[in-house]
N, C-alpha and C positions, 0 to 999 in steps of 0.2 A: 499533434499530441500536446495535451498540458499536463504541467507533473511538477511534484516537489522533488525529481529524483535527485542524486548528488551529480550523475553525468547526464547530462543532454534534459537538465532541467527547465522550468518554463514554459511557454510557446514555441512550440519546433516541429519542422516536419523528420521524421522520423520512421523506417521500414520494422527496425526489433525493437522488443523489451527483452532485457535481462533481469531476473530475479537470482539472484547469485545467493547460494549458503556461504558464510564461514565458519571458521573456527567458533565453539564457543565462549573460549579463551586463547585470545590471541597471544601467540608465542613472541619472542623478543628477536628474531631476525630481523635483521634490514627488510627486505620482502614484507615479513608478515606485518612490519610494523607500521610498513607505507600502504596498505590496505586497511588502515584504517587515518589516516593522518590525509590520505591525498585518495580516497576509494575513486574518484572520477578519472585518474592515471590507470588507478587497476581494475578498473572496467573498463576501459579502452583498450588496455592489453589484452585483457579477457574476453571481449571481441575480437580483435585480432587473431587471436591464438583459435576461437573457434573459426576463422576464416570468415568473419562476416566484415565487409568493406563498407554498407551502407549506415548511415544515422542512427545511432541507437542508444536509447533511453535506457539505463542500468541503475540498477536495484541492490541494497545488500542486504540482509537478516542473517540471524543464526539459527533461526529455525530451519528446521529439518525440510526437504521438499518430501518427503513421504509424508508431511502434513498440508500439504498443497491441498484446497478443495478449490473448487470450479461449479459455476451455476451460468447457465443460459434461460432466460426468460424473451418472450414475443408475444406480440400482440400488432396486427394489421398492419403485419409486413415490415414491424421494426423490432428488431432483435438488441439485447445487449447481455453480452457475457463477463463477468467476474471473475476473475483469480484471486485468489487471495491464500497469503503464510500467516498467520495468528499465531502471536504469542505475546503473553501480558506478563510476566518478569518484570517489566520493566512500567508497567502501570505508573498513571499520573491521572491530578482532575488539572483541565485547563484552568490557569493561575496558577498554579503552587510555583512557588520560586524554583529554578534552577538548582540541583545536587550541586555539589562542590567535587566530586568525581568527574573525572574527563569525559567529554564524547566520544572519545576511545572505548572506556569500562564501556560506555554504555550499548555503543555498536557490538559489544561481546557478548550480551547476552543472548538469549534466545525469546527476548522480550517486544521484537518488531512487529506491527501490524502494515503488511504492505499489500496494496489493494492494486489492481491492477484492470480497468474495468474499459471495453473495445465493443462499439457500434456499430451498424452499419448506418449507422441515420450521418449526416451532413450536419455538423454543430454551430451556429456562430460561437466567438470567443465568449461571450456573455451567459452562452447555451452550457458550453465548457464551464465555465467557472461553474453554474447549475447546478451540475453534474457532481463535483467537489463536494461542494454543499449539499445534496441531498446525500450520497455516500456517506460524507463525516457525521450526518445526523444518525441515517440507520445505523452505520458501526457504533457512535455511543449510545445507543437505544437497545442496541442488543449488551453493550455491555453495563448496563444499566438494569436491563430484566435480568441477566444473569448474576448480578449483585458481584461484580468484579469490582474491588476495593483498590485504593493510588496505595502503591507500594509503602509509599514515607507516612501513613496511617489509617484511619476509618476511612477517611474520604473516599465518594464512588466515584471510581475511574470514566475520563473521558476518551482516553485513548492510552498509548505510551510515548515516552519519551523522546520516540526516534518513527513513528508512521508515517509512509511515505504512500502516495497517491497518482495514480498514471491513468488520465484518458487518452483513449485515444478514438478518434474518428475517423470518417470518410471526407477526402478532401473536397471542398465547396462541388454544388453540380454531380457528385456521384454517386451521393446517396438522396436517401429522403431528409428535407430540411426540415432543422429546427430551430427556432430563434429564441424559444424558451428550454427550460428544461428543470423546471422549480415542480414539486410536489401536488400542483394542481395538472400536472402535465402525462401524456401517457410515458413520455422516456421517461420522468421524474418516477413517476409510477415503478418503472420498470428497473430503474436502478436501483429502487431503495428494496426492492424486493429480491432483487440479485445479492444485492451487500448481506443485509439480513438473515439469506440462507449459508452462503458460504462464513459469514463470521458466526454465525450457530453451529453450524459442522466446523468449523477452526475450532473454535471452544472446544468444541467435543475433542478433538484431535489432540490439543495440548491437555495431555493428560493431569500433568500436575500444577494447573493451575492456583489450584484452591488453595496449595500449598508453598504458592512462587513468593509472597512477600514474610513469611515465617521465618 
């Protein structure tokens, strides 16, 4: 797997993903407060607690998972499936300076886009990185046609402030290889068409969008 997650970020072999909801106003307990100060502790616990002992790559948002969509796309015998939680609250264009609110506020909202996207094809890391890249392009492409504005003004959104990104693949020799995976490519192909559908139905699912930076 390669991922910006907060636990088991990077390069790693890894069995689970966790997409974890929280509050979407985190309350002032000890607990609640180290879920957002130290979230790669509380998703290790949160593994735990569901009994998984293996490697695992953990996720937070506040979005809802009843707004969870999911798209599978193939073509000649290579498949890749997306997950993905939408939600823009928290909208930004790539460059704007940094808010002066914590990463805390910000993990509270219900504003994460976390994409979650699983092959069967064999990646080089180069293939992986690819992958990243063509995903983060179709996410801002759709949030570009849908005319999604950065919270702090006019400006059109390239994502938000907090999106997090998990490949994951078949380990060398078990799937089908690829050593590219850029937009001229069939998995390139096939990811940006897996993002594109599920952050179209995410849209659709976050109902108050349109009215998240008012």
């Amino acid at each position: 797997m390669l991922s910006s997650a907060p636990q088991g970020g990077g390069f790693t072999l890894a069995s689970y993903v966790l997409n974890h909801q929280v509050e979407a106003h985190p309350l002032a307990t000890e607990d609640q407060s180290r879920t957002f100060t130290d979230p790669a502790h509380f998703l290790r616990k949160l593994a735990s607690r569901f009994g998984i002992r293996a490697r695992t790559v953990g996720l937070m948002t506040a979005v809802p998972m009843t707004q969870l969509v999911m798209a599978r796309v193939a073509s000649d015998g290579i498949w890749v499936e997306c997950f993905a939680t939408v939600g823009v609250t928290n909208a930004v264009q790539a460059g704007e300076w940094p808010p002066q609110h914590s990463h805390r506020d910000r993990l509270g909202k219900p504003g994460t886009i976390n994409l979650i996207l699983i092959t069967n094809g064999s990646l080089s890391h180069a293939a992986m990185v690819g992958v990243v890249q063509v995903a983060t392009e179709a996410k801002t492409g759709v949030l570009r046609d849908h005319a999604v504005p950065s919270c702090s003004g006019g400006m059109a959104a390239t994502g938000t402030g907090t999106d997090a990104v998990v490949i994951a693949c078949q380990l060398q020799g078990q799937g089908p290889s690829h050593i590219y995976s850029g937009t001229h490519t069939v998995i390139g192909a096939l990811v940006g068409r897996a993002v594109t559908n599920c952050m179209t139905r995410g849209l659709a699912k976050a109902k108050a969008w349109r009215e998240s930076c008012q």
